[in-house]
BAZAKE-412279 format. One record per atom (N, C-alpha, C): residue in three letters; x, y, z. Coordinates in pm, whole numbers, padded with zeros to 5 digits, always signed. Atoms other than C-alpha are relative to their C-alpha. Layout:
<kevexs>
ALAXYZ/...
</kevexs>
This chain:
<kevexs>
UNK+00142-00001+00032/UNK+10101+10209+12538/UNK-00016-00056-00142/UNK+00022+00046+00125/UNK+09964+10024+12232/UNK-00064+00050-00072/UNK+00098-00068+00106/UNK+09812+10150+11953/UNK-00144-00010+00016/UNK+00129+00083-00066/UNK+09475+10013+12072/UNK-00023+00082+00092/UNK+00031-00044-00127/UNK+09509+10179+12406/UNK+00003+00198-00074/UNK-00033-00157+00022/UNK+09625+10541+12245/UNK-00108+00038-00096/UNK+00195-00035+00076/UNK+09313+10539+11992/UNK-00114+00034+00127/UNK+00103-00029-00125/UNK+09117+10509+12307/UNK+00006+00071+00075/UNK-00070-00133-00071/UNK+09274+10826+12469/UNK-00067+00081-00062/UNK-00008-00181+00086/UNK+09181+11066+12174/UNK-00180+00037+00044/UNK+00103-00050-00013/UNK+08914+11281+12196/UNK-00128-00043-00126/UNK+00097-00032+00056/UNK+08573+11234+11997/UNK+00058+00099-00137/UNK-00128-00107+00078/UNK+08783+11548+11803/UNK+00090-00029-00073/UNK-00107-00009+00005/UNK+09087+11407+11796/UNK-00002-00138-00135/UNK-00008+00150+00150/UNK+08997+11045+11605/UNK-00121+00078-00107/UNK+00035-00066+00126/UNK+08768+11228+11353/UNK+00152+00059-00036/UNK-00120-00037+00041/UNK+09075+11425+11313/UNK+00110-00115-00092/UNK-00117+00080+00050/UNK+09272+11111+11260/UNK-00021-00112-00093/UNK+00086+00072+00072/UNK+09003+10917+11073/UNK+00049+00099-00164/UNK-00035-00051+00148/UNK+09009+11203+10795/UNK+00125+00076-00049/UNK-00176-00015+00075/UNK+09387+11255+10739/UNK+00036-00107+00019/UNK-00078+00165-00012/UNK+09483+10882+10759/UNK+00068-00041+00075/UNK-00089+00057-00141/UNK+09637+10860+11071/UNK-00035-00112+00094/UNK+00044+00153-00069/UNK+09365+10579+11173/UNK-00134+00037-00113/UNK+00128+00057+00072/UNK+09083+10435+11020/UNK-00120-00034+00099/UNK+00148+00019-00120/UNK+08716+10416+11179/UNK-00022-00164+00002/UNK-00005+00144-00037/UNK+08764+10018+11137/UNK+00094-00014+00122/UNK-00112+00053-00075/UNK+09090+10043+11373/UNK-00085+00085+00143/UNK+00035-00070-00118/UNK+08897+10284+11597/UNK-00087-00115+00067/UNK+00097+00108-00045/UNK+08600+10018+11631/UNK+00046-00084+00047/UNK-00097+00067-00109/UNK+08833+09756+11691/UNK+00020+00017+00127/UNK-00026-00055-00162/UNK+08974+09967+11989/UNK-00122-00060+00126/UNK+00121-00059-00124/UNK+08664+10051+12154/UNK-00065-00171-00001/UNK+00047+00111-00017/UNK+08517+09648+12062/UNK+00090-00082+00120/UNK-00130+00066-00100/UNK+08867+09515+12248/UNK-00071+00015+00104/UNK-00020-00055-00178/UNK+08806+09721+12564/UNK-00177-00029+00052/UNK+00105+00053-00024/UNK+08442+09644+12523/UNK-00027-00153+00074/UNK+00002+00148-00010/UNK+08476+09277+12544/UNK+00132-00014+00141/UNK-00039+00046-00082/UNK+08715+09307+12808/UNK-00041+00053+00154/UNK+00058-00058-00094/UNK+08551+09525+13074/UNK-00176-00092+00014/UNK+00125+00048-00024/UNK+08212+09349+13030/UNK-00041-00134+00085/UNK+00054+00122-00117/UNK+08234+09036+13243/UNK+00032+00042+00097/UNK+00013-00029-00167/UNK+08332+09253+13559/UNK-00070+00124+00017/UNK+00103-00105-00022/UNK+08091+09580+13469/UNK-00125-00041-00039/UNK+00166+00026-00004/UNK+07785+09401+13312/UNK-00074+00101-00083/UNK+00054-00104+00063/UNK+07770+09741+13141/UNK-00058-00004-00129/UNK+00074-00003+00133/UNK+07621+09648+12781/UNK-00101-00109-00003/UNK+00116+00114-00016/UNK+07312+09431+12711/UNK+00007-00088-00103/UNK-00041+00072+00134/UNK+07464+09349+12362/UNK+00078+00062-00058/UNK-00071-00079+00036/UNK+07785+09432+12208/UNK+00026-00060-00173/UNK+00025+00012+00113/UNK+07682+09441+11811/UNK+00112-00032-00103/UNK-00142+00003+00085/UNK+08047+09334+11676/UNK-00005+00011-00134/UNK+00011+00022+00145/UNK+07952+09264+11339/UNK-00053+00135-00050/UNK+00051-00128+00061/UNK+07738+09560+11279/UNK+00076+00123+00030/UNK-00084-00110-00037/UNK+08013+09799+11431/UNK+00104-00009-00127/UNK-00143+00010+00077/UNK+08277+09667+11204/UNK-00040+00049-00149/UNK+00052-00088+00107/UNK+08051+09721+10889/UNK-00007+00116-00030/UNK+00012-00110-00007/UNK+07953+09966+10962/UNK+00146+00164+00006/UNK-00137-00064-00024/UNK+08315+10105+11036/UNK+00028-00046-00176/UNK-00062+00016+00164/UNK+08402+09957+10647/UNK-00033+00069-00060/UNK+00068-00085+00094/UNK+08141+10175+10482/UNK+00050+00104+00026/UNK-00082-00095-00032/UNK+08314+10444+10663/UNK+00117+00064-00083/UNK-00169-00019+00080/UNK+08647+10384+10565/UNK-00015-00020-00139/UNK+00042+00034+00144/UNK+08519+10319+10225/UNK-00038+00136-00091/UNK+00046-00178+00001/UNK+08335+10677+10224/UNK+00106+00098-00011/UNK-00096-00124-00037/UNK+08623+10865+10324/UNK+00094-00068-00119/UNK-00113+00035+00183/UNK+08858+10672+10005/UNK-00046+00049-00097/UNK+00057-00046+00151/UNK+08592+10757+09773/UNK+00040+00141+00014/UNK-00009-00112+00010/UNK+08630+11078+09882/UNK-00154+00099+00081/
</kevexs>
């Protein structure tokens, strides 16, 4: 399993958990979930727009937040 796929396993719980002890970053989580986004969507149709840019920012200010402290 890849690191990619095992982020996408954890619980809601489990990546907060791993977001604020450094075991992943909310950029690597976004990643994840953008990957599997972009690859399920040309045979589910399931999103109407998948905001890449504003996820990933939004994931920086994150990880940015949690360094400052």
């Amino acid at each position: 399993m890849s690191r990619h796929e095992a982020l996408l396993e954890l619980t809601l719980c489990e990546a907060a958990d791993q977001v604020r002890t450094g075991q992943a970053s909310a950029t690597e989580l976004v990643q994840a979930a953008l990957r599997r986004s972009h690859a399920v969507q040309p045979r589910t149709n399931c999103f109407l727009a998948i905001e890449e840019e504003e996820a990933l920012a939004a994931a920086a200010r994150a990880d940015a937040a949690i360094r400052r402290g």
